[in-house]
N, C-alpha and C positions, 0 to 999 in steps of 0.2 A: 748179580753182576750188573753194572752199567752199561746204558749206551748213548752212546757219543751225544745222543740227542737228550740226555738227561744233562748235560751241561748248557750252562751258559755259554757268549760267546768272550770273556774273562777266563772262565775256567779251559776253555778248549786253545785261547790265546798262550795261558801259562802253562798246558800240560805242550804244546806244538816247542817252547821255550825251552821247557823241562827235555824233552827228547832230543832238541838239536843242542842241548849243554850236554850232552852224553848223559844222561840222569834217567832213570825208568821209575817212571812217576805211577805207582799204584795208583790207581781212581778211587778207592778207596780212602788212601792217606793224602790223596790231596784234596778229596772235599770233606775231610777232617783240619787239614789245614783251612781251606778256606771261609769253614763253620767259626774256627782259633780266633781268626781274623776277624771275622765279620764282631766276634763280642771280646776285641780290643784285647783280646790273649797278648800280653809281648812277645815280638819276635823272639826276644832271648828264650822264653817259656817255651815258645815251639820246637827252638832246634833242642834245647835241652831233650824235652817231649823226643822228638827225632833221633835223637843220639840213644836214650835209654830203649828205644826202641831196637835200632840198629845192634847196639848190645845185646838184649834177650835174644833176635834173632842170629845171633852168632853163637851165643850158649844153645840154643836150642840146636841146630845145626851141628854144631860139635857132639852134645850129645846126642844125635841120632845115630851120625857116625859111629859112634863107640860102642851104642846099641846093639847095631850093625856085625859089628867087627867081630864083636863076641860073639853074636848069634852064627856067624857062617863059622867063627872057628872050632863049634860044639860039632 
């Protein structure tokens, strides 16, 4: 886990940005982003990167659900 004091004052500028855009910026995935960045990733690469992200964790979630559902209905 991070803390607050493991960021720079860029990174703690963008995640203050990221929260007040309604965004909940993992610290995680945003000093993944800004590792992207730092070695000239294209932006388009990252949101892609972001998007196939956002995907798996919507399959994976679905399937927990269903998991789930079967399990309490045995």
């Amino acid at each position: 886990m991070y803390s607050l004091r493991d960021f720079s004052q860029k990174e703690k500028d963008l995640m203050k940005f990221a929260e007040l855009s309604g965004i909940v910026m993992n610290p995680r995935i945003l000093r993944s982003i800004i590792e992207l960045l730092q070695a000239n990733t294209s932006p388009a690469s990252i949101i892609q990167m972001l998007n196939e992200l956002s995907i798996f964790r919507v399959q994976e979630k679905t399937r927990r659900q269903k998991m789930l559902k079967h399990l309490s209905e045995k």
